[in-house]
ZANU-855136 format. One record per residue (C-alpha): residue number from 0; residue in three letters; x, y, z. Coordinates in steps of 0.2 Angstrom, whole numbers. Layout:
N
[NUM, ALA, [X, Y, Z]] ...
***
This chain:
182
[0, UNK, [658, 655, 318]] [1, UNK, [660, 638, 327]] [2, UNK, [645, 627, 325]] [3, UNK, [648, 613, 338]] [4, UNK, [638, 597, 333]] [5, UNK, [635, 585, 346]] [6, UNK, [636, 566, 345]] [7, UNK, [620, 556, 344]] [8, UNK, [615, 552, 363]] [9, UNK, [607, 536, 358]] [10, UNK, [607, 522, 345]] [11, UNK, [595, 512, 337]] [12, UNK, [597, 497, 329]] [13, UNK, [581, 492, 315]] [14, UNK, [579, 477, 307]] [15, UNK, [566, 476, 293]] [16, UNK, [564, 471, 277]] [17, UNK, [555, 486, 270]] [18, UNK, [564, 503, 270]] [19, UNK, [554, 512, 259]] [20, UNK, [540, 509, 275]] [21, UNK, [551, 515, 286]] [22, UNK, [558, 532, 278]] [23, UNK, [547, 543, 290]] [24, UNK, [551, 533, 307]] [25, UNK, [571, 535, 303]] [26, UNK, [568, 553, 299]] [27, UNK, [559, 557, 313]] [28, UNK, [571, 548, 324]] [29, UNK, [585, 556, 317]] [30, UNK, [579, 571, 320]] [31, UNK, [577, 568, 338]] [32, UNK, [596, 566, 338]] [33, UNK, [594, 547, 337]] [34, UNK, [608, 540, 328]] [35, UNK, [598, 525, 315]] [36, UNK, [605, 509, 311]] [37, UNK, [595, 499, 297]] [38, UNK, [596, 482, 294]] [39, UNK, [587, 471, 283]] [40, UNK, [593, 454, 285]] [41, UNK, [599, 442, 299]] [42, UNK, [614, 443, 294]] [43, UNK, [620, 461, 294]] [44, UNK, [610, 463, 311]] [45, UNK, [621, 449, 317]] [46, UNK, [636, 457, 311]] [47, UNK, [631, 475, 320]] [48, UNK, [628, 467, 334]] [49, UNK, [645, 459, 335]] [50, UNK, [653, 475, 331]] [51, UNK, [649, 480, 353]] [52, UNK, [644, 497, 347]] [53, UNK, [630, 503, 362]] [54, UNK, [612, 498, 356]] [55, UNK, [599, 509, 368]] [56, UNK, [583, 500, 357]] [57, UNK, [582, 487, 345]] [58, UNK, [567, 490, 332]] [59, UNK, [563, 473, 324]] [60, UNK, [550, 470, 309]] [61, UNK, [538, 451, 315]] [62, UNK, [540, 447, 298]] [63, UNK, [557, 445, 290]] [64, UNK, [563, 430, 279]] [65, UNK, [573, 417, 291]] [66, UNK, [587, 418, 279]] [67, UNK, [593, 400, 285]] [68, UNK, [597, 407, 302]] [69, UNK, [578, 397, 309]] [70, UNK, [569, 382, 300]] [71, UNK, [553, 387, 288]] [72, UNK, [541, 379, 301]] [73, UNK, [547, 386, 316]] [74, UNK, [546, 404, 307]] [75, UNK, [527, 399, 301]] [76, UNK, [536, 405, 283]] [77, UNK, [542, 420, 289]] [78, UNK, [528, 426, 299]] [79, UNK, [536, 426, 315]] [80, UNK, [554, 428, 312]] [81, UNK, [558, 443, 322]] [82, UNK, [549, 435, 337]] [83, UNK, [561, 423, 335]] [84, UNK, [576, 435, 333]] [85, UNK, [570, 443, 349]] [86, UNK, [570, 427, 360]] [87, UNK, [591, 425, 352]] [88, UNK, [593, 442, 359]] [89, UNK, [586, 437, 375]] [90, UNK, [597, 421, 377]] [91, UNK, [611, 429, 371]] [92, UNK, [608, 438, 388]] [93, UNK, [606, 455, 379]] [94, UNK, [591, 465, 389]] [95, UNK, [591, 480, 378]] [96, UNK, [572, 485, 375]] [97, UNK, [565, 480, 359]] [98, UNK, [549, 487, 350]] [99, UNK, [541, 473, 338]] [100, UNK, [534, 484, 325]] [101, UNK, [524, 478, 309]] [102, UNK, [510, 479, 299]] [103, UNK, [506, 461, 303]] [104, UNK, [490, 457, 309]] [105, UNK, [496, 437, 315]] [106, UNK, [479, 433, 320]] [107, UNK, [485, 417, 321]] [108, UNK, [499, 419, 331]] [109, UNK, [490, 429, 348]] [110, UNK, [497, 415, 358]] [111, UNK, [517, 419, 351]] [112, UNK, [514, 439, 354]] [113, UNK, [508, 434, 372]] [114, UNK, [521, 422, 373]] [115, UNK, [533, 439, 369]] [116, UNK, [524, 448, 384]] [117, UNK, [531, 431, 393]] [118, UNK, [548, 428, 389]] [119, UNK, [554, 443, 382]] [120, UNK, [553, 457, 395]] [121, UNK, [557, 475, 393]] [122, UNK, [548, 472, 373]] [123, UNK, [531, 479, 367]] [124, UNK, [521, 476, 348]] [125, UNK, [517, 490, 341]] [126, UNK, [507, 489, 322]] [127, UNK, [516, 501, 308]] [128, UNK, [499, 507, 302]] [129, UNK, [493, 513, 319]] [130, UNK, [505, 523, 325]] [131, UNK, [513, 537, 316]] [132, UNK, [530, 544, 316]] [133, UNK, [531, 557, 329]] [134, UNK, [521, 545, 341]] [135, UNK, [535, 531, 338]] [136, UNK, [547, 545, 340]] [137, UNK, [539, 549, 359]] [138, UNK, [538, 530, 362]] [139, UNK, [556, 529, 361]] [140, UNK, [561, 544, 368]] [141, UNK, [549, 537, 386]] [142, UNK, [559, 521, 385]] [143, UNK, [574, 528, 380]] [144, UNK, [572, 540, 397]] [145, UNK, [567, 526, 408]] [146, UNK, [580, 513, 399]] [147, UNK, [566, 499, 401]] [148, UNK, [548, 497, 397]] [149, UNK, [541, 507, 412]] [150, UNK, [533, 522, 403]] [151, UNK, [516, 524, 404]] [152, UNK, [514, 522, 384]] [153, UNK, [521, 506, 387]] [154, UNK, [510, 497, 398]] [155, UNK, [493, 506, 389]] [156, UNK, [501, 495, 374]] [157, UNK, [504, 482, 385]] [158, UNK, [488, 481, 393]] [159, UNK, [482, 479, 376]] [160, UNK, [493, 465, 372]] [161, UNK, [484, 459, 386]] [162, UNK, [467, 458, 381]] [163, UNK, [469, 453, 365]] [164, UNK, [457, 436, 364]] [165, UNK, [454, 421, 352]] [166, UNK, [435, 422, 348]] [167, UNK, [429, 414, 334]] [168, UNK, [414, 423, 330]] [169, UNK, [424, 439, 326]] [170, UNK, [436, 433, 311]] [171, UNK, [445, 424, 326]] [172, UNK, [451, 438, 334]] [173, UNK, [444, 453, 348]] [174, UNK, [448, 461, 363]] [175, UNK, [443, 458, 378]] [176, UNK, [435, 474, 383]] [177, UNK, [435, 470, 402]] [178, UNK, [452, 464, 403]] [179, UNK, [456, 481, 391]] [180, UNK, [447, 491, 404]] [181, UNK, [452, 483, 421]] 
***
């Protein structure tokens, strides 16, 4: 009996910190067919990217350690790294989608995940903690279809990218129910 085992159809690249978070996600990737690449540090994500092996979607954790690669201020300590990591991508002239996903809740920094919504098209947040495996797993699989950020899951997260709202009678952060609603 011949068992013919096919090559993965697509390749993911993460790059996070914390691989015991992630266990689930890459399992429920892989078995979707998906091949996985973990990274998680600047560094080897440089290094796999220089290796011109076809990325379909990068996966990239908000808050990673700069590891030299960005200044201490300009990373808010770490807190934004992989927004930062994203813009490289960008200017690199690299349009490959990317999914920010993190358990950050960066309060403080609803202007820089806007600001991603700006200058980093084809990208969406996503928060670890609110979305499970499988749904992750049909996330990519919609972008992965399309190639770009034109499912209908991506612009319902979007459109909540969109209303999220500075207000400083609610621990200095909302949504703007209108603009979610619109």
């Amino acid at each position: 009996m011949n068992i013919k085992i096919e090559k993965h159809k697509h390749h993911i690249v993460i790059l996070d910190d914390n691989y015991h978070i992630l266990r689930s996600y890459i399992a429920e990737l892989e078995c979707l067919g998906i091949e996985v690449s973990v990274t998680s540090n600047i560094s080897d994500f440089n290094k796999l990217l220089s290796k011109n092996k076809k990325i379909d979607l990068f996966i990239i954790d908000v808050m990673l350690p700069s590891d030299g690669f960005f200044s201490t201020i300009a990373t808010d300590h770490g807190t934004i790294t992989g927004l930062l990591v994203g813009k490289e991508i960008r200017y690199a002239g690299i349009e490959t989608p990317i999914i920010f996903f993190s358990v950050a809740w960066l309060k403080n920094h609803i202007e820089d995940i806007k600001d991603t919504k700006n200058n980093l098209r084809n990208s969406i947040y996503l928060r670890k903690h609110e979305i499970l495996p499988h749904e992750l797993g049909e996330i990519i699989l919609a972008i992965l279809e399309k190639g770009k950020m034109t499912s209908k899951l991506g612009k319902s997260y979007q459109k909540i990218i969109d209303s999220l709202t500075l207000n400083p009678n609610f621990c200095g952060f909302g949504i703007d129910l209108k603009k979610l609603f619109k």
